[in-house]
C-alpha positions in Angstrom: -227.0 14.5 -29.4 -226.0 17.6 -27.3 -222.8 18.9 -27.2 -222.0 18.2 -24.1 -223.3 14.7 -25.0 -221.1 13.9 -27.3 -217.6 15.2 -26.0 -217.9 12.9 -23.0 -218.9 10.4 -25.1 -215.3 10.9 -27.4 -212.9 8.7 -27.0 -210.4 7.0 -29.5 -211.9 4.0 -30.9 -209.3 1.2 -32.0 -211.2 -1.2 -33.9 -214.6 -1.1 -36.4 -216.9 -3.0 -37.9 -215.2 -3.8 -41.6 -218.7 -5.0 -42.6 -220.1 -1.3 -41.9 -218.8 1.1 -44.2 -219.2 4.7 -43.6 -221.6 6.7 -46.4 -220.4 9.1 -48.9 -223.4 11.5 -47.4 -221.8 11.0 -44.1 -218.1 11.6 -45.0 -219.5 14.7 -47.0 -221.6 15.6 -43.9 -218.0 15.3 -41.2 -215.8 16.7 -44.1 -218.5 20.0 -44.7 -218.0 20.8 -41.0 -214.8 20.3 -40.9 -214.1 23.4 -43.6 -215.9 25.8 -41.1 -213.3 24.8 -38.7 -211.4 29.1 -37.5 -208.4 29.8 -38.7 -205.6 32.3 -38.9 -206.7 35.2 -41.4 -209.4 33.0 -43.0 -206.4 31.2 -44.7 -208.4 27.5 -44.7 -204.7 26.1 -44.8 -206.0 22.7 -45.0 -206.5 19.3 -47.0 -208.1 15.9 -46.9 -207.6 13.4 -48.8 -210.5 10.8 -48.0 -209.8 6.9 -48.3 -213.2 5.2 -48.6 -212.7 2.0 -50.4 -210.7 -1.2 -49.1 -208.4 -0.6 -52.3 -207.4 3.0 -51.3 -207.6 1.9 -47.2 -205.1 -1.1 -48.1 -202.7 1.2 -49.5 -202.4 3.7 -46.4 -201.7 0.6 -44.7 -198.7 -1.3 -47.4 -197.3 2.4 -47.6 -197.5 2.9 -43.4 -196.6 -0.2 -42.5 -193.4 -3.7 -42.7 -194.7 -6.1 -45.2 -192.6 -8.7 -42.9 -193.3 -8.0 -40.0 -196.1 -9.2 -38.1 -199.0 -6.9 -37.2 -199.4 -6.1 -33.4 -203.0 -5.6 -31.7 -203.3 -1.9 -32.5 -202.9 -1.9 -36.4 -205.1 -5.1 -36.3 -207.6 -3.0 -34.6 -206.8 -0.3 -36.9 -206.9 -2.0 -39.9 -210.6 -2.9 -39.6 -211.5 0.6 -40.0 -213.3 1.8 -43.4 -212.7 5.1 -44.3 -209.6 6.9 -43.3 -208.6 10.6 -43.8 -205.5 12.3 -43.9 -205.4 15.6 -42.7 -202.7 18.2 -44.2 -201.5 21.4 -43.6 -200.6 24.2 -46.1 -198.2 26.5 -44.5 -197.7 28.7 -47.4 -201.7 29.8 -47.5 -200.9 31.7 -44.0 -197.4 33.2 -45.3 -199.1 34.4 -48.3 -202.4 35.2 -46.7 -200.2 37.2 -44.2 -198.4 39.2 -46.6 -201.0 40.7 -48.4 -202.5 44.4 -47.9 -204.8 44.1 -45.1 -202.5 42.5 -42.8 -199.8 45.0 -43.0 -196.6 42.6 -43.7 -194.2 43.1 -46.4 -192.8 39.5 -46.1 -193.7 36.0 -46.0 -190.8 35.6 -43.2 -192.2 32.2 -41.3 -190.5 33.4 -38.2 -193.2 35.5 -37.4 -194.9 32.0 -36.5 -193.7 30.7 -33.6 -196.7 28.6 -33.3 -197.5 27.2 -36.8 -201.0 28.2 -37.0 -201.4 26.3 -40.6 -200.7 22.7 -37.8 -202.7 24.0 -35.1 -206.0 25.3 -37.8 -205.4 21.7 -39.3 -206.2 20.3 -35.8 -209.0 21.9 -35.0 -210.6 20.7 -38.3 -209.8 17.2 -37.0 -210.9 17.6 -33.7 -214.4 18.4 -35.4 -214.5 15.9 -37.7 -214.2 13.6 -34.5 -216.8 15.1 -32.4 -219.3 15.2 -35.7 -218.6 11.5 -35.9 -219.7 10.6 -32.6 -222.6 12.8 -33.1 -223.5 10.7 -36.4 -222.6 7.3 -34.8 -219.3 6.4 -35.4 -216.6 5.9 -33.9 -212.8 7.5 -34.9 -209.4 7.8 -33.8 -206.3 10.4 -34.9 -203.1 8.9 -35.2 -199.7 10.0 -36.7 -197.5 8.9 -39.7 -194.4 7.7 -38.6 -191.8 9.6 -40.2 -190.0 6.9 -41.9 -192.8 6.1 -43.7 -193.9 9.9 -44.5 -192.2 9.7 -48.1 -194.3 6.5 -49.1 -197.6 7.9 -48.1 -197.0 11.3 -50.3 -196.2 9.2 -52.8 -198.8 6.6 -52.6 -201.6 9.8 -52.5 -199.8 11.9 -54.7 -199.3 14.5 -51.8 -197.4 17.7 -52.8 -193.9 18.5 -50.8 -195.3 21.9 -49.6 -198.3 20.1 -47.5 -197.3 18.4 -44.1 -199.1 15.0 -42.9 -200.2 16.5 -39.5 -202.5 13.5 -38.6 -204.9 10.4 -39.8 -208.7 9.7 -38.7 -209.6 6.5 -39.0 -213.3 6.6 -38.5 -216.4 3.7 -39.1 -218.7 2.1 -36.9 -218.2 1.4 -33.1 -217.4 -2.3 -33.0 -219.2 -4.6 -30.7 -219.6 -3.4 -26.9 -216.8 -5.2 -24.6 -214.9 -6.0 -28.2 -212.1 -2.8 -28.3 -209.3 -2.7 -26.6 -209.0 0.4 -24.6 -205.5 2.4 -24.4 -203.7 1.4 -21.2 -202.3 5.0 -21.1 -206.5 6.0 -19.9 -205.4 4.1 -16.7 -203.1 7.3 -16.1 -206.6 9.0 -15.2 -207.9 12.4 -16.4 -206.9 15.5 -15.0 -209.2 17.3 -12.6 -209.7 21.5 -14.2 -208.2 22.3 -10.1 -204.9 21.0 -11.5 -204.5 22.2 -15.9 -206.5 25.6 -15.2 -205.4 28.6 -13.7 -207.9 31.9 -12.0 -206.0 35.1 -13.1 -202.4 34.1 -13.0 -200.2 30.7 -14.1 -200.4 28.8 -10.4 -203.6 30.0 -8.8 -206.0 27.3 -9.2 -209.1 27.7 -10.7 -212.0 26.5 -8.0 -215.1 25.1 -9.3 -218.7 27.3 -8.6 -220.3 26.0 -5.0 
């Protein structure tokens, strides 16, 4: 599929075929890509821990979610996916990375971030692991962790206090066509580039070619 192809094709998918699981050769593919992903310095300040099996899937969910409490449409949705990957950040790889020789700092002092590059690195290795699943036939969808419930999924996944939980993908095969239910928010409508890009200067609007 060409590029082009498959970004208008992208959109968040919220519910799979559970029969369908997704390959080990494909996750291996989507996670491959994913490592070539730029960031700061070359610091790779990312990690992902993969969930492929309905035993490790199930316990995202019990650590995510209130045993009690009755599941709404979107976790139903969500549940049915297959494989799941959680997608961390490693601050201290670009405070280190950033302190040595060839960078000229003397410090790791974080307030020479003030945009966390180790969140927004970690991002663009999720975006692509989206955009190489459409391209292999599947569908995805990134989602957070709500924080009340960060603390059960570190220590259901064993995931060190230095890494942050920026997202989830939840990926496996589109379900039947007509079948998912489709985010009321896309009724809001997409943005035209006349109104989110600027020519030259913040408020001059970029005009489309002809």
């Amino acid at each position: 599929m060409e590029f082009e192809q498959v970004v208008r094709a992208r959109r968040m998918v919220r519910s799979y075929r559970p029969d369908r699981p997704v390959s080990r050769e494909v996750l291996t593919r989507l996670l491959d890509l994913a490592v070539r992903a730029p960031s700061a310095g070359f610091s790779q300040g990312w990690d992902f821990v993969v969930l492929s099996t309905p035993e490790q899937v199930g316990r995202f969910w019990a650590a995510t979610t209130e045993p009690d409490r009755e599941p709404d449409r979107w976790l139903r949705g969500m549940r049915t996916a297959p494989a799941l990957i959680l997608c961390l950040s490693d601050r201290d790889a670009y405070l280190d990375r950033y302190a040595e020789p060839d960078k000229g700092w003397t410090d790791r002092d974080e307030a020479r971030w003030p945009v966390p590059y180790w969140d927004v690195d970690t991002g663009m290795a999720s975006m692509i692991i989206l955009l190489a699943a459409v391209d292999a036939g599947l569908a995805g969808c990134f989602f957070g962790v709500p924080p009340t419930r960060t603390g059960t999924v570190r220590e259901a996944f064993a995931i060190p206090s230095e890494r942050r939980i920026v997202g989830v993908i939840s990926l496996g095969h589109p379900p039947e066509p007509g079948t998912d239910r489709r985010s009321p928010s896309l009724r809001r409508g997409r943005k035209p580039i006349e109104d989110v890009c600027h020519d030259g200067a913040f408020g001059s609007p970029f005009e489309r070619e002809g």
